[in-house]
CHARMM internal coordinates of N, CA and C (Angstrom, degrees):
IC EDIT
DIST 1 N 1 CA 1.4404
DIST 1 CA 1 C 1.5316
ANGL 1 N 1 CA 1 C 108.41
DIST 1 C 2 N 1.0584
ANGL 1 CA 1 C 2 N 111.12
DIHE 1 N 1 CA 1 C 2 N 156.11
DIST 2 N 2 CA 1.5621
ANGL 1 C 2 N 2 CA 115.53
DIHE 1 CA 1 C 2 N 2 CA -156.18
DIST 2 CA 2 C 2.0900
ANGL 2 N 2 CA 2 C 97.49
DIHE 1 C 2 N 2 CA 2 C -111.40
DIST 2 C 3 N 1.2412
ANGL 2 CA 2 C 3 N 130.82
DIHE 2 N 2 CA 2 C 3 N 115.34
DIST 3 N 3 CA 1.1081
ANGL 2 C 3 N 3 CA 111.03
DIHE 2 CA 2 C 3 N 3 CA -177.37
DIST 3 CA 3 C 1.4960
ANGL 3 N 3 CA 3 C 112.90
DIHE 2 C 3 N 3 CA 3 C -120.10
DIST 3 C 4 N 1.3556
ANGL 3 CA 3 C 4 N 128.60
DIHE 3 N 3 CA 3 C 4 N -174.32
DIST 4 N 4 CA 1.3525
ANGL 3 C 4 N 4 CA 101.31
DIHE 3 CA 3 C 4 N 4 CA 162.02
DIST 4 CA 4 C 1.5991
ANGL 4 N 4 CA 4 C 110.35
DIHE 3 C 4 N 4 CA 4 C -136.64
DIST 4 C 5 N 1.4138
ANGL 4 CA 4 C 5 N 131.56
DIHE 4 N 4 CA 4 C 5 N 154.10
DIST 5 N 5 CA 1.4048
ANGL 4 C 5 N 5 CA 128.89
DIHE 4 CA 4 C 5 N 5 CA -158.97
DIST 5 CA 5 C 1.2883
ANGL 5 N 5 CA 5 C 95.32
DIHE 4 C 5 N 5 CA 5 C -124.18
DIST 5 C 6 N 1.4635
ANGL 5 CA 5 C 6 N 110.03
DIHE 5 N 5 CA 5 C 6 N 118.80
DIST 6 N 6 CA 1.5327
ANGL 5 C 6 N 6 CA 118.33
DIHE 5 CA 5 C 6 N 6 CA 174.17
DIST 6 CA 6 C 1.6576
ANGL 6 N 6 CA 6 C 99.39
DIHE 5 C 6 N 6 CA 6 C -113.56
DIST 6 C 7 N 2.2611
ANGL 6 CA 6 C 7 N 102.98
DIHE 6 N 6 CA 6 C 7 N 125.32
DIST 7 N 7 CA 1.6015
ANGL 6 C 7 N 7 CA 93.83
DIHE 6 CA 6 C 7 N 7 CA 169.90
DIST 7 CA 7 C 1.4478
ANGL 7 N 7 CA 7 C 101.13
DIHE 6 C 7 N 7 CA 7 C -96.05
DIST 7 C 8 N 1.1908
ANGL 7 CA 7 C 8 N 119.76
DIHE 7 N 7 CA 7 C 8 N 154.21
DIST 8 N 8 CA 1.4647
ANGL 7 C 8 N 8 CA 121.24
DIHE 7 CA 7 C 8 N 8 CA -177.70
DIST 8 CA 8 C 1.7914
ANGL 8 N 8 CA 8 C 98.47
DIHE 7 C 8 N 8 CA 8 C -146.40
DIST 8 C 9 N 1.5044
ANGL 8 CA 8 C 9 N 107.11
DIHE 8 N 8 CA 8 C 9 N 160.71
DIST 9 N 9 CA 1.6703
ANGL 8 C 9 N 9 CA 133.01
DIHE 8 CA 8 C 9 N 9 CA -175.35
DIST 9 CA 9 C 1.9349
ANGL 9 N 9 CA 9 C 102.64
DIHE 8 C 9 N 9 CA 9 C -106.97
DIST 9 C 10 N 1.1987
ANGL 9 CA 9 C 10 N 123.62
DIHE 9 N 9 CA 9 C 10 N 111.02
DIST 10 N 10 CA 1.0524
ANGL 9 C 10 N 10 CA 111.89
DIHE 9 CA 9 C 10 N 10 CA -174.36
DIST 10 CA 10 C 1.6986
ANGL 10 N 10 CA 10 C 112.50
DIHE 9 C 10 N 10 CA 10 C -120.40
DIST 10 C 11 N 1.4345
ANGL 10 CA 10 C 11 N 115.87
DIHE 10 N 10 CA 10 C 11 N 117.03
DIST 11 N 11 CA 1.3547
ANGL 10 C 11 N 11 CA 134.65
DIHE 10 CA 10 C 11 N 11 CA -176.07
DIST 11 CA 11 C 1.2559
ANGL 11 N 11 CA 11 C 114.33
DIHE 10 C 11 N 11 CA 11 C -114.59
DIST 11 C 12 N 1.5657
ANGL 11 CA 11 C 12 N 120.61
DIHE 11 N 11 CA 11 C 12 N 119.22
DIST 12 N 12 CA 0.8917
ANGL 11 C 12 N 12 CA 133.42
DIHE 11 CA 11 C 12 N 12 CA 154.92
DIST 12 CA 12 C 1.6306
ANGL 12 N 12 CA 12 C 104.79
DIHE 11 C 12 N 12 CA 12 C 63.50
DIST 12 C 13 N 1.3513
ANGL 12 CA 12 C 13 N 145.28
DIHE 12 N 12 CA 12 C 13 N -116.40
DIST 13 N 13 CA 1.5616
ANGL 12 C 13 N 13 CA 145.24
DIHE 12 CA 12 C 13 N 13 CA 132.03
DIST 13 CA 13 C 1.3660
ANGL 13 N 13 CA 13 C 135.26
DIHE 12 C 13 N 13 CA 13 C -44.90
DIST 13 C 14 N 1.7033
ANGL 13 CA 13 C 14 N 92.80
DIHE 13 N 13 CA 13 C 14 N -38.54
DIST 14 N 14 CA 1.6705
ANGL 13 C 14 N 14 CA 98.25
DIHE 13 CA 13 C 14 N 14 CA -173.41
DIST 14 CA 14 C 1.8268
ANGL 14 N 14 CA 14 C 110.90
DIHE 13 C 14 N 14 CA 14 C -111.99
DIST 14 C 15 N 1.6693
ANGL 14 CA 14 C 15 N 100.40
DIHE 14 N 14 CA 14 C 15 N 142.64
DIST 15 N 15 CA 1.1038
ANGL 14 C 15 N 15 CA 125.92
DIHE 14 CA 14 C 15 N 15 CA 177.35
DIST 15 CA 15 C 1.5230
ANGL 15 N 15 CA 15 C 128.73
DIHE 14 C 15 N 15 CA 15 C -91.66
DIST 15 C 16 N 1.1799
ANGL 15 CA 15 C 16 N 127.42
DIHE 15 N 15 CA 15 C 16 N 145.59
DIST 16 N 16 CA 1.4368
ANGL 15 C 16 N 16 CA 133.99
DIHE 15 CA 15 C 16 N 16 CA -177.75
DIST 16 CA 16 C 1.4590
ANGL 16 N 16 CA 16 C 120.53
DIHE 15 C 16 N 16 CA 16 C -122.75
DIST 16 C 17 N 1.2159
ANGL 16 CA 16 C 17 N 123.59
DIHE 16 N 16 CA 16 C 17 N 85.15
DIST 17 N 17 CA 1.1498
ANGL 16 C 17 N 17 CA 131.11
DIHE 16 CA 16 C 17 N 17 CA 149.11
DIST 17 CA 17 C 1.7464
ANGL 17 N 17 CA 17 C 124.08
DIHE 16 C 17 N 17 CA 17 C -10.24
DIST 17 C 18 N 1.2528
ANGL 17 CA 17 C 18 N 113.88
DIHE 17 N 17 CA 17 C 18 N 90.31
DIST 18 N 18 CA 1.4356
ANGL 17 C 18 N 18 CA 115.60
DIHE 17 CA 17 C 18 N 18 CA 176.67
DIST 18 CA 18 C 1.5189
ANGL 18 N 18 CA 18 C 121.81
DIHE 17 C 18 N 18 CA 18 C -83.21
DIST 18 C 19 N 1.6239
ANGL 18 CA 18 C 19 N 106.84
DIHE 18 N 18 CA 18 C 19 N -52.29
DIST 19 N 19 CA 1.4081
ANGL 18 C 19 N 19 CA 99.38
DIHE 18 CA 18 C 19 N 19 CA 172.18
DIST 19 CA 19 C 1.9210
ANGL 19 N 19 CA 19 C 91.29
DIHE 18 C 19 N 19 CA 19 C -163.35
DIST 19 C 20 N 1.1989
ANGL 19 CA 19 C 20 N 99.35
DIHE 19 N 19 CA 19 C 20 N 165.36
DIST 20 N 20 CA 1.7660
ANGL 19 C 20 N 20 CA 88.57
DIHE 19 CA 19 C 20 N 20 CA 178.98
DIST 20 CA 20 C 1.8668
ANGL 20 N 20 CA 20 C 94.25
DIHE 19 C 20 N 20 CA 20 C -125.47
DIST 20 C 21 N 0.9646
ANGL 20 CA 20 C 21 N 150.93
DIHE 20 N 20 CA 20 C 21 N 146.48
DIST 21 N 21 CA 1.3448
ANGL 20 C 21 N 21 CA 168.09
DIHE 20 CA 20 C 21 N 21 CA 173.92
DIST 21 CA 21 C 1.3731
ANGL 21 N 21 CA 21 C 107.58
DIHE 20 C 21 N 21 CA 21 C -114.75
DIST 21 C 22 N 1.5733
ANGL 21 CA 21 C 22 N 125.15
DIHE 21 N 21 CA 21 C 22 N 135.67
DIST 22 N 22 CA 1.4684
ANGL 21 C 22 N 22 CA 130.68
DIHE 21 CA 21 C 22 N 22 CA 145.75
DIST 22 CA 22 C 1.8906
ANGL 22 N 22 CA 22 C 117.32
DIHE 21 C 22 N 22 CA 22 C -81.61
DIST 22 C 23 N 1.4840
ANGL 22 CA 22 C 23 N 118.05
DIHE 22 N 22 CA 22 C 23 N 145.96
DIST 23 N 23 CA 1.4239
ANGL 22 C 23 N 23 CA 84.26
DIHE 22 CA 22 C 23 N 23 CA -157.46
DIST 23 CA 23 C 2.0558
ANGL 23 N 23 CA 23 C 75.59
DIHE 22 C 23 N 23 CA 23 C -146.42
DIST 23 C 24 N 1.0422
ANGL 23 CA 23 C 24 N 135.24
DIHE 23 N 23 CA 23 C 24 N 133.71
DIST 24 N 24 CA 0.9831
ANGL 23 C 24 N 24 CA 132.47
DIHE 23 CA 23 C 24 N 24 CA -178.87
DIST 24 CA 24 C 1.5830
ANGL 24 N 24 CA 24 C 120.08
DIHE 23 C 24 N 24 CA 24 C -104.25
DIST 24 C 25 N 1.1135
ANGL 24 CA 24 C 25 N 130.99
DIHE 24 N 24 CA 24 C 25 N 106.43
DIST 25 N 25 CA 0.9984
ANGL 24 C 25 N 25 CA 145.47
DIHE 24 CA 24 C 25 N 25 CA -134.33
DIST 25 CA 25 C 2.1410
ANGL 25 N 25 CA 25 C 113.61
DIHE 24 C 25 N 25 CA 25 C -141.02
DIST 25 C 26 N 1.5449
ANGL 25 CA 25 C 26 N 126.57
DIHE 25 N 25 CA 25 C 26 N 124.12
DIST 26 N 26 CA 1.1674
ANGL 25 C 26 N 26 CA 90.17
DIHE 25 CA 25 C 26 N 26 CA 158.74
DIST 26 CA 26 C 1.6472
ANGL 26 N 26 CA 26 C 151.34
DIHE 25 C 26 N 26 CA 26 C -117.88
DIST 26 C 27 N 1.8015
ANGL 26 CA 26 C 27 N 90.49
DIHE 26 N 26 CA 26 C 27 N 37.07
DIST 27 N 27 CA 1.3309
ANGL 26 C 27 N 27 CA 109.15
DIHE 26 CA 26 C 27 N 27 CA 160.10
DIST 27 CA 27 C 1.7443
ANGL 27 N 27 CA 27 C 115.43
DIHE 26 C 27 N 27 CA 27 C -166.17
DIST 27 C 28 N 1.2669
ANGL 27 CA 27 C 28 N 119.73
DIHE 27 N 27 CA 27 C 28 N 168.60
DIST 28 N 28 CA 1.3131
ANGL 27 C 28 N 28 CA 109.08
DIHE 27 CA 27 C 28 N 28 CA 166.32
DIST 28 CA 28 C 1.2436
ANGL 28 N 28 CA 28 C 150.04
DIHE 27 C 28 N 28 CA 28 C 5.27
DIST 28 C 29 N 1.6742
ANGL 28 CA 28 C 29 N 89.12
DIHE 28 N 28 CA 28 C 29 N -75.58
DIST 29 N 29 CA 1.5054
ANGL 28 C 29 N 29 CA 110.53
DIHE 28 CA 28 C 29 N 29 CA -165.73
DIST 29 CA 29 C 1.2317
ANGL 29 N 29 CA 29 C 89.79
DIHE 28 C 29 N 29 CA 29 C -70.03
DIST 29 C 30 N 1.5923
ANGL 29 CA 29 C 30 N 141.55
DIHE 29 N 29 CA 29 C 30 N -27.42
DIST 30 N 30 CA 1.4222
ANGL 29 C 30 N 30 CA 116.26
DIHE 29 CA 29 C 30 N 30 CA -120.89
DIST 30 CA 30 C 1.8167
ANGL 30 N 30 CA 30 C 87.31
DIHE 29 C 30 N 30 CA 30 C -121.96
DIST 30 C 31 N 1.7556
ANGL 30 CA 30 C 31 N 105.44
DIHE 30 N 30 CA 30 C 31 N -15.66
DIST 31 N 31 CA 1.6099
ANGL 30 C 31 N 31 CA 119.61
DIHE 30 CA 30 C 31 N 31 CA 160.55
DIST 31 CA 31 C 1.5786
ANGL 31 N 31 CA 31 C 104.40
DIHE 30 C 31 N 31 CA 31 C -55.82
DIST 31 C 32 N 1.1738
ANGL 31 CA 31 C 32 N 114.71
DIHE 31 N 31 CA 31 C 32 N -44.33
DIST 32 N 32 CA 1.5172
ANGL 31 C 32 N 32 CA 117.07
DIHE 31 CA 31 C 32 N 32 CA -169.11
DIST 32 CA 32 C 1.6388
ANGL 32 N 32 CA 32 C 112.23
DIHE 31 C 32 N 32 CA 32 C -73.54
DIST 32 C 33 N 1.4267
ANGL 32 CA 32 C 33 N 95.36
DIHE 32 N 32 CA 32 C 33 N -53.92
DIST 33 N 33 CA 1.4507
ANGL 32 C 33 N 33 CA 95.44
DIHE 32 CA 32 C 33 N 33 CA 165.28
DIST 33 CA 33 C 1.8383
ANGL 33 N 33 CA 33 C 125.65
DIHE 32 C 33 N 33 CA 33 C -38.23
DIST 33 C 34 N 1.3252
ANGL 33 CA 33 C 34 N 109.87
DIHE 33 N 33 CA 33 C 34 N -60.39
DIST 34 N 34 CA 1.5659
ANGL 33 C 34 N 34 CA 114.99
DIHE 33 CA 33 C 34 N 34 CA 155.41
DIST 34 CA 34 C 0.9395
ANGL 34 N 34 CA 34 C 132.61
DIHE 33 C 34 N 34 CA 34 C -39.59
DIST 34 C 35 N 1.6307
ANGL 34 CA 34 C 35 N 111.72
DIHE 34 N 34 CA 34 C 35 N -40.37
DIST 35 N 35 CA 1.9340
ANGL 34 C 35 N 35 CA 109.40
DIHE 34 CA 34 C 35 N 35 CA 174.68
DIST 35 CA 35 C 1.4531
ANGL 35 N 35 CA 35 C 109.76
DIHE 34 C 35 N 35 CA 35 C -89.70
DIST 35 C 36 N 1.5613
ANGL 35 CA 35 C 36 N 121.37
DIHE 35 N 35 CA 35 C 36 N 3.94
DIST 36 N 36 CA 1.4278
ANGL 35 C 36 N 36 CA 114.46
DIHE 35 CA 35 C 36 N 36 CA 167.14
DIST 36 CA 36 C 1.9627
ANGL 36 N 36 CA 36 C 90.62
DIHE 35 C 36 N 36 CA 36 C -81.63
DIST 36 C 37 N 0.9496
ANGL 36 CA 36 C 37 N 113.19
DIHE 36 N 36 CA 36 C 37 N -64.34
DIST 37 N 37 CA 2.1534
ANGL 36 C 37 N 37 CA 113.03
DIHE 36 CA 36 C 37 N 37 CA -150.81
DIST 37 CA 37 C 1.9952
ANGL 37 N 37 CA 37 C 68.91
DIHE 36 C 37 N 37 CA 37 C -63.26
DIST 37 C 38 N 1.3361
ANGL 37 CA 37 C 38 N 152.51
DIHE 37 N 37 CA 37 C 38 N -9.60
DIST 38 N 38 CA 1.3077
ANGL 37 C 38 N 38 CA 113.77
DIHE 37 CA 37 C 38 N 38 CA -176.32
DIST 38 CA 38 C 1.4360
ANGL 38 N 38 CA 38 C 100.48
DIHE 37 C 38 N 38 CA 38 C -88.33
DIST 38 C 39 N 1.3224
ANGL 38 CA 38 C 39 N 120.56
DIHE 38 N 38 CA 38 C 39 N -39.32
DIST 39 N 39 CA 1.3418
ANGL 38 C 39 N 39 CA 116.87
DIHE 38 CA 38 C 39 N 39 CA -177.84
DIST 39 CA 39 C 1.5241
ANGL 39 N 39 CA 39 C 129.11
DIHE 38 C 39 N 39 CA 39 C -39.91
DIST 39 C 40 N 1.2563
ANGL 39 CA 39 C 40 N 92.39
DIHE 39 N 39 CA 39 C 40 N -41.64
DIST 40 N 40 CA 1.6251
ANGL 39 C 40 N 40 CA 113.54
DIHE 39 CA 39 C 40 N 40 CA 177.03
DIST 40 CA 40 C 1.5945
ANGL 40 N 40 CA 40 C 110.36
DIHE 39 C 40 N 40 CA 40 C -73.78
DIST 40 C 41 N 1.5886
ANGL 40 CA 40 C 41 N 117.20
DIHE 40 N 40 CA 40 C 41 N -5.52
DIST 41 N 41 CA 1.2975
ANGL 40 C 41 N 41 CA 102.17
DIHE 40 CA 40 C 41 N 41 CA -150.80
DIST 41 CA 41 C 1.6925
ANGL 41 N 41 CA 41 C 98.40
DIHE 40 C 41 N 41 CA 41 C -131.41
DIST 41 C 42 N 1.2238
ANGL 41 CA 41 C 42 N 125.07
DIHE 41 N 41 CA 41 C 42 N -13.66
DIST 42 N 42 CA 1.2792
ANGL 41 C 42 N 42 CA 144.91
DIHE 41 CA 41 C 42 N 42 CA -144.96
DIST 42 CA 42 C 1.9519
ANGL 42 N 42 CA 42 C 95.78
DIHE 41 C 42 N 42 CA 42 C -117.21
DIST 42 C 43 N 1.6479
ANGL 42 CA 42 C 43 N 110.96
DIHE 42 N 42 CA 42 C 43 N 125.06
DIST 43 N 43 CA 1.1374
ANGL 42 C 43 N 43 CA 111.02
DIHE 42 CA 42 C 43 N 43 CA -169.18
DIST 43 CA 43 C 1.5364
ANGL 43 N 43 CA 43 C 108.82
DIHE 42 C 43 N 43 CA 43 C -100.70
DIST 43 C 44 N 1.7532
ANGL 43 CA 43 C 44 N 104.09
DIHE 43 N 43 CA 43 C 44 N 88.77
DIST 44 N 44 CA 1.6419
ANGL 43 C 44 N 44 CA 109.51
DIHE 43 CA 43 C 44 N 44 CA -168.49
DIST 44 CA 44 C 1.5876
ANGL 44 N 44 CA 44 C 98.51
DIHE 43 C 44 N 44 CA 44 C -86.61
DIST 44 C 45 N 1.4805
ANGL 44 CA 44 C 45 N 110.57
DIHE 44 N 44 CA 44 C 45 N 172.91
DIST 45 N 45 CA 1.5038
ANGL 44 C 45 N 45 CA 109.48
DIHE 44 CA 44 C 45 N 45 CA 161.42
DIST 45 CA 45 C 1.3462
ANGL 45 N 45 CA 45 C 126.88
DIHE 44 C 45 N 45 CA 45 C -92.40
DIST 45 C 46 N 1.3964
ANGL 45 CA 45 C 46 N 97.63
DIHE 45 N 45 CA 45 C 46 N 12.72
DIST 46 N 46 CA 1.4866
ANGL 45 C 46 N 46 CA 93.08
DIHE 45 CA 45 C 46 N 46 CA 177.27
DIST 46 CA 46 C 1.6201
ANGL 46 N 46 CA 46 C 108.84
DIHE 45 C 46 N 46 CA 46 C -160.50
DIST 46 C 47 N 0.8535
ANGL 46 CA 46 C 47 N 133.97
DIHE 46 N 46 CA 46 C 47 N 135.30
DIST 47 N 47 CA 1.5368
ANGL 46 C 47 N 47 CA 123.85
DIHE 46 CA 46 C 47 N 47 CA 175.35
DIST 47 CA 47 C 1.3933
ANGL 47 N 47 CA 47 C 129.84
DIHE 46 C 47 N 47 CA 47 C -55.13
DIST 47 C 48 N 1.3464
ANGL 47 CA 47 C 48 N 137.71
DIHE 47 N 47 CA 47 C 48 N 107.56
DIST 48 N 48 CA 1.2449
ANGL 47 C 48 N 48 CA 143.55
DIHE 47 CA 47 C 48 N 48 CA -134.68
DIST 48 CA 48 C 2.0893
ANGL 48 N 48 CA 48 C 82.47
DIHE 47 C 48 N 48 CA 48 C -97.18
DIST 48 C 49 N 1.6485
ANGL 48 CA 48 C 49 N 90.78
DIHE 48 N 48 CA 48 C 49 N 147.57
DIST 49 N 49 CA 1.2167
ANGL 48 C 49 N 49 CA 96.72
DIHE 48 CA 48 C 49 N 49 CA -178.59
DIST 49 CA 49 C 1.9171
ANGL 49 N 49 CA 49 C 106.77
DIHE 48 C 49 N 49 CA 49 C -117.96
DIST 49 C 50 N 1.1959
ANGL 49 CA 49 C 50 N 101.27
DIHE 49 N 49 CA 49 C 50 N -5.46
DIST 50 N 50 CA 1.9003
ANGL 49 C 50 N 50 CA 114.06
DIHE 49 CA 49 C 50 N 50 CA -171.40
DIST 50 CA 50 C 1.3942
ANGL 50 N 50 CA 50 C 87.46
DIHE 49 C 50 N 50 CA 50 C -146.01
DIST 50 C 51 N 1.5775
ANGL 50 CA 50 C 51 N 99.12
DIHE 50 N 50 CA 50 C 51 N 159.13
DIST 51 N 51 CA 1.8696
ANGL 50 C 51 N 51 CA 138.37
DIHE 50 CA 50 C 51 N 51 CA -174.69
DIST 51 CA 51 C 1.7088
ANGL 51 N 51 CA 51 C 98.89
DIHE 50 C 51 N 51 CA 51 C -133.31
DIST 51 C 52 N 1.0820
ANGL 51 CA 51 C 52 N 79.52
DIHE 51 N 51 CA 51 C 52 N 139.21
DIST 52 N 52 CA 1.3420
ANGL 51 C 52 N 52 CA 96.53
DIHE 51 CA 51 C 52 N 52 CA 152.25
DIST 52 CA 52 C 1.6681
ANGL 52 N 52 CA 52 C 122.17
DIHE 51 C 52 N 52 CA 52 C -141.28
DIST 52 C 53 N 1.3425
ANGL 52 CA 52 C 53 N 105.11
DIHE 52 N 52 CA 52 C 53 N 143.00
DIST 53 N 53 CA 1.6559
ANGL 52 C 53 N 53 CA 101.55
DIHE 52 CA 52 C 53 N 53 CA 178.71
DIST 53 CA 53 C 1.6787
ANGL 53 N 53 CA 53 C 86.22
DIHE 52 C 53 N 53 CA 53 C -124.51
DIST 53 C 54 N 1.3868
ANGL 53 CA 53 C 54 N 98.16
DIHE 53 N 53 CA 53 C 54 N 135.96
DIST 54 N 54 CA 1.5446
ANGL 53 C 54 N 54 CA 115.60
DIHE 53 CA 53 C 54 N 54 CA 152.03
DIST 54 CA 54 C 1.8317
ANGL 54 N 54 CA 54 C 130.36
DIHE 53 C 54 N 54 CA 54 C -122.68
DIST 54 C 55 N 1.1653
ANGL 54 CA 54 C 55 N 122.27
DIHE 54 N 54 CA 54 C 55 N 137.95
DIST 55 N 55 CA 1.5419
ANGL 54 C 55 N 55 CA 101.59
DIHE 54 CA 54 C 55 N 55 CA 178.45
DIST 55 CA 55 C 1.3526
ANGL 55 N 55 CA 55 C 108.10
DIHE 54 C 55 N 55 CA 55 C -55.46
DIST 55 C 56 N 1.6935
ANGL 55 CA 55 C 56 N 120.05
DIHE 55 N 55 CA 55 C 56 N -160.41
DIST 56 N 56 CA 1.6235
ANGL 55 C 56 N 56 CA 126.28
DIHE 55 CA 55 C 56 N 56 CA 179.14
DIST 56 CA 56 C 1.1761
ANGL 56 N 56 CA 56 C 98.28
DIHE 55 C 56 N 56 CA 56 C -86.50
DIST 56 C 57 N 1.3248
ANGL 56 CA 56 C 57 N 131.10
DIHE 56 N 56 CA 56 C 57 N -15.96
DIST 57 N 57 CA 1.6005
ANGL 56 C 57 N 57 CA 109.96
DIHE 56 CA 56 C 57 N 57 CA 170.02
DIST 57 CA 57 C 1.8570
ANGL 57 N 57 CA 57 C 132.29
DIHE 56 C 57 N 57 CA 57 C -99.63
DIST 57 C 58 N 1.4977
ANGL 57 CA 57 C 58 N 73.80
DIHE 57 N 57 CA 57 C 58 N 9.29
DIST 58 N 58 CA 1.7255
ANGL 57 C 58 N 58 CA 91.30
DIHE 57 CA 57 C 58 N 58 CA 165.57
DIST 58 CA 58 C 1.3973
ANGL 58 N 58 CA 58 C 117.95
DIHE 57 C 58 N 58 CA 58 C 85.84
DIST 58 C 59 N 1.7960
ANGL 58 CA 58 C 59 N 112.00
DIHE 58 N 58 CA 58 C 59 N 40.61
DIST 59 N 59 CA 1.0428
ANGL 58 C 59 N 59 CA 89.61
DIHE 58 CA 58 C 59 N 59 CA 176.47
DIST 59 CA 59 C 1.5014
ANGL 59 N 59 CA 59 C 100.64
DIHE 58 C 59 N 59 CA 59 C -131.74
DIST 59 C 60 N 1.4269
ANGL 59 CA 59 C 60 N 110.15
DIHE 59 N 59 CA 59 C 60 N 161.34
DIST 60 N 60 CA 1.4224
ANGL 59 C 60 N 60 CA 96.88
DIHE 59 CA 59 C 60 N 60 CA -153.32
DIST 60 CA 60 C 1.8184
ANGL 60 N 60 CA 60 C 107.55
DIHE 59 C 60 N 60 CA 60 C -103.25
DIST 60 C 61 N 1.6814
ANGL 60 CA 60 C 61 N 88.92
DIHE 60 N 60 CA 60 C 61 N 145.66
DIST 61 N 61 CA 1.6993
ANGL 60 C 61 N 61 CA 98.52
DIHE 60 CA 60 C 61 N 61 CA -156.13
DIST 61 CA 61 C 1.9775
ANGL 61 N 61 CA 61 C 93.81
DIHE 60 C 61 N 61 CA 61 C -95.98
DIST 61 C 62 N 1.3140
ANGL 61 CA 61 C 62 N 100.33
DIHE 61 N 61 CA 61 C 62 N -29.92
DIST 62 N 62 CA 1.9772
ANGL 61 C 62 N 62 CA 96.26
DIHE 61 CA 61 C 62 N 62 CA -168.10
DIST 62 CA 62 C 1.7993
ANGL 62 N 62 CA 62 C 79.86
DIHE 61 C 62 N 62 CA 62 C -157.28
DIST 62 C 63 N 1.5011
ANGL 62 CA 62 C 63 N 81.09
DIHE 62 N 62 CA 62 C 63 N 126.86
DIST 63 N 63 CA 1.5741
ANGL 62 C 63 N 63 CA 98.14
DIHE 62 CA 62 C 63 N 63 CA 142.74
DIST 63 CA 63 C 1.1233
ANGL 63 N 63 CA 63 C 123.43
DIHE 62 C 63 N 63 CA 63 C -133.47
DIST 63 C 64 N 1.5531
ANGL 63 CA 63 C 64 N 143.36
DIHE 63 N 63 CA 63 C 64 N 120.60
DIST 64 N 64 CA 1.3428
ANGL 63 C 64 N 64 CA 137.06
DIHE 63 CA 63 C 64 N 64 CA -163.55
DIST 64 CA 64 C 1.7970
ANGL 64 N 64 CA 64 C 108.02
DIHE 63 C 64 N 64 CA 64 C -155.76
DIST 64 C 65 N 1.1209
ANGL 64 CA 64 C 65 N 97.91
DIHE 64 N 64 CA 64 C 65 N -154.28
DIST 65 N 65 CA 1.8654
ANGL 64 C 65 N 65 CA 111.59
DIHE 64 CA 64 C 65 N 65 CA 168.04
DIST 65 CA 65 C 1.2410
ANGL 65 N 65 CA 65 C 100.80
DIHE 64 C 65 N 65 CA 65 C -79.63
DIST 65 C 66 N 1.8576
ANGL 65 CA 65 C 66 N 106.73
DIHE 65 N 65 CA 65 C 66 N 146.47
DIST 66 N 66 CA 1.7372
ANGL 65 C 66 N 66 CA 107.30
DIHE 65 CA 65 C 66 N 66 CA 172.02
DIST 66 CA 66 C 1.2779
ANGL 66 N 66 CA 66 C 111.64
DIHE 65 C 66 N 66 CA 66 C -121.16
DIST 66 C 67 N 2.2052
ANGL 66 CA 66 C 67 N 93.18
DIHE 66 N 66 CA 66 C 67 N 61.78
DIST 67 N 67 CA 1.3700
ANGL 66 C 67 N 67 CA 82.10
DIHE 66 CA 66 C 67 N 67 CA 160.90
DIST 67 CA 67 C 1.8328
ANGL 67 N 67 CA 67 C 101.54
DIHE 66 C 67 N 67 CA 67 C -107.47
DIST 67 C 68 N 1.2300
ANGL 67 CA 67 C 68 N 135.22
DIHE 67 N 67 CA 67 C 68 N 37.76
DIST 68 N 68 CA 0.9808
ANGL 67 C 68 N 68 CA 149.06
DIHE 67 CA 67 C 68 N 68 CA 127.09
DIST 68 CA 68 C 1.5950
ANGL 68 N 68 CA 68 C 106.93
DIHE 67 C 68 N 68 CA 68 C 111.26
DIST 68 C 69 N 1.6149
ANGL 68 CA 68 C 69 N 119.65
DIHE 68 N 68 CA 68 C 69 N 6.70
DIST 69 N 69 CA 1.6200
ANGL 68 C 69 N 69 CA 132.17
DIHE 68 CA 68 C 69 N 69 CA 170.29
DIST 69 CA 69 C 0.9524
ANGL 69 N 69 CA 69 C 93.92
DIHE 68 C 69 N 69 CA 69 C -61.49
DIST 69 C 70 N 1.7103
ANGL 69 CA 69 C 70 N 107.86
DIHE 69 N 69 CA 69 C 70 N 130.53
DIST 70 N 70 CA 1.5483
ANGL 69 C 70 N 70 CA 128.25
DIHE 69 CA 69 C 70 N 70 CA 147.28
DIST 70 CA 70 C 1.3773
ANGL 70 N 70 CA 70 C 110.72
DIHE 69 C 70 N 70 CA 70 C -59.93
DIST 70 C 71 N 1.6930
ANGL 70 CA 70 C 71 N 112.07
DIHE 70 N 70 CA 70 C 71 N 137.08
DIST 71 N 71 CA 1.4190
ANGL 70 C 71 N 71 CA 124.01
DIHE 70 CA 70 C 71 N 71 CA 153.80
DIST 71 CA 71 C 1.4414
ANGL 71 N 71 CA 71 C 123.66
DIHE 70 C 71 N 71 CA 71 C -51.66
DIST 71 C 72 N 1.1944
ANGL 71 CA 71 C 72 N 104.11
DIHE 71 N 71 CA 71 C 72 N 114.18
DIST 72 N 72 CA 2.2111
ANGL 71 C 72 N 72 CA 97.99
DIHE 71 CA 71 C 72 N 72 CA 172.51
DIST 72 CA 72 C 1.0700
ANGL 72 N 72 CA 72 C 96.51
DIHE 71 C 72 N 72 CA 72 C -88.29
END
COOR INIT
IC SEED 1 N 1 CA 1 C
IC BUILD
């Protein structure tokens, strides 16, 4: 499944777009898993404090912290 990983800076209401990645994946956990080793790996300008994963049709599967813990 094809997902896409947006890191973003989140203040107060408004959000900042850091970088968005396509990341191919074939489930969830294993999208998340990828946007943790990308976080670490990906040369943003700023240190992203929230993730987002959406499928390819844009809808969004996790939004949380990107320090890359799965939700129980």
């Amino acid at each position: 499944m094809n997902f896409v990983i947006e890191f973003y800076r989140s203040r107060d209401a408004e959000e900042a777009t850091l970088d968005r990645v396509s990341l191919e994946a074939p489930t969830l956990r294993a999208a998340l898993q990828g946007a943790a080793a990308l976080f670490h790996s990906l040369a943003m300008p700023q240190i992203p404090d929230r993730l987002r994963i959406s499928d390819e049709h844009g809808s969004e599967l996790y939004a949380g912290p990107a320090d890359g813990e799965y939700p129980v």
